[in-house]
Phi, psi and omega in degrees: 000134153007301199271353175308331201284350184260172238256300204292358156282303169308329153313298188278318156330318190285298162335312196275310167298358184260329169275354186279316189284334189263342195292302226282299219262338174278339182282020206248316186289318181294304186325303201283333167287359178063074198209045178278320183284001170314309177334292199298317186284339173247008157277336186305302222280335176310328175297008202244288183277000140282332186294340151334299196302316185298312183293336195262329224055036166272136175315127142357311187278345188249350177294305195257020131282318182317329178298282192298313225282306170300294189327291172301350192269323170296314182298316198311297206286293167333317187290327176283007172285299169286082194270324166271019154192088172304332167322328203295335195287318190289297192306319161299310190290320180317293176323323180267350167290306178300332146313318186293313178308323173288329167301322160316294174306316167318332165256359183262135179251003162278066187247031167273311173322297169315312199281333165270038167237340157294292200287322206088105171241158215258318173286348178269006171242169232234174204282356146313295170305292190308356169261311170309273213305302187313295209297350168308287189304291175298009176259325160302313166323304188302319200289319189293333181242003125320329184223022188310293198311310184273356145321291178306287191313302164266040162252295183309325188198080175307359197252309178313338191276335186265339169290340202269344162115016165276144170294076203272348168297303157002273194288000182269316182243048191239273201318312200297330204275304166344284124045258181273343164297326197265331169300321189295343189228017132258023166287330182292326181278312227256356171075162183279181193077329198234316193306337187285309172332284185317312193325294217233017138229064095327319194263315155307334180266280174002283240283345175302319181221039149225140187273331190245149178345279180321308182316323185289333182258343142305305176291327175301322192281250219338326172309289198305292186317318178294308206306309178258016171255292195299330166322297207278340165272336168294317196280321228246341144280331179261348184060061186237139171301145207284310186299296163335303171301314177284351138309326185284328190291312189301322169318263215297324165289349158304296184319316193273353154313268176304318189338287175316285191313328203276298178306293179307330178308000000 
């Protein structure tokens, strides 16, 4: 096809698949933690940290890993505080990502940059994040299916996990920092506004119609892949934001979901 011939399609393909394989296995771990809006609190504070990137003249990608990174280790710390009402954590940090970003922006004069990092655009990502994002995926695979069983044990019952003699504080901002890297360096396609969404309904959509662990995260990337290949080809014809289209896809692929489930039903 055509649009293959420019470098930043090819780039972003490569991205939507690598975010196709990695999305599937960090949203299926938000979902079972009841951590969906983590997405959303740590897109904010990325957006906190390009505009960092922009006031100092830093990459944008090594600013706003540095962000989710402090950030996740503060949610972390926070959930054990609120320990019996966790929403508090999610709801303070968003709110505080998000103010530090508009205090940010305010002083930033790059506000072409910025606006593709809201929104998403297909040309802004760069040969690092794509490089970041593959050693992402494949590093999340190899860890999933290594570390499937205790992964599984501490979505489900964080307090069993810790009798059973697992780092389960570790392993919570471990998970956390994870995370929050791999939202920081799909925010140029899926835009902050949209990346919690690309997260988690893949998985959401999956979990309707697979029962076991595996099924799901097999049916979720294949969910992701069709969601962000055809996104990324409706945007690149239509000229549309890229994060805005592969939502609209998942949407509808939800719709026609349930339709179908209804009918069997």
């Amino acid at each position: 096809m055509a649009m293959f011939q420019y470098e930043f399609m090819q780039r972003a393909f490569i991205a939507g698949g690598a975010i196709a394989v990695l999305a599937p296995i960090l949203g299926i771990f938000l979902i079972l933690r009841k951590q969906s809006l983590m997405a959303d609190t740590l897109a904010h504070i990325s957006l906190a940290g390009v505009a960092f990137g922009y006031l100092i003249s830093l990459d944008p990608t090594l600013s706003t890993i540095l962000f989710v990174a402090i950030a996740a280790v503060l949610l972390e710390y926070l959930r054990k505080v609120y320990s019996d009402y966790s929403d508090i954590s999610v709801a303070m940090l968003m709110s505080g990502g998000m103010a530090l970003a508009l205090l940010l922006l305010t002083k930033v004069n790059s506000s072409t940059g910025i606006e593709s990092y809201l929104f998403g655009s297909i040309v802004t990502i760069s040969s690092l994040q794509l490089w970041v994002l593959v050693i992402l995926a494949v590093g999340l695979v190899l860890t999933y299916i290594i570390f499937k069983k205790p992964l599984y044990v501490l979505s489900f019952d964080e307090d069993t996990a810790y009798t059973a003699g697992l780092p389960t504080q570790m392993m919570s901002v471990i998970f956390s920092v994870i995370t929050g890297v791999a939202i920081s360096v799909i925010m140029p396609i899926a835009g902050s506004l949209l990346v919690s969404a690309i997260m988690i309904m893949p998985s959401a959509i999956a979990m309707r119609l697979m029962k076991n662990f595996d099924g799901v995260i097999i049916v979720a990337t294949i969910v992701g892949l069709i969601g962000m290949w055809g996104g990324l080809v409706t945007s690149y014809f239509f000229d549309t934001p890229p994060g805005a289209t592969i939502t609209a896809i998942f949407i509808v692929i939800f719709i026609l979901e349930s339709i179908v489930l209804k009918i069997v039903k």
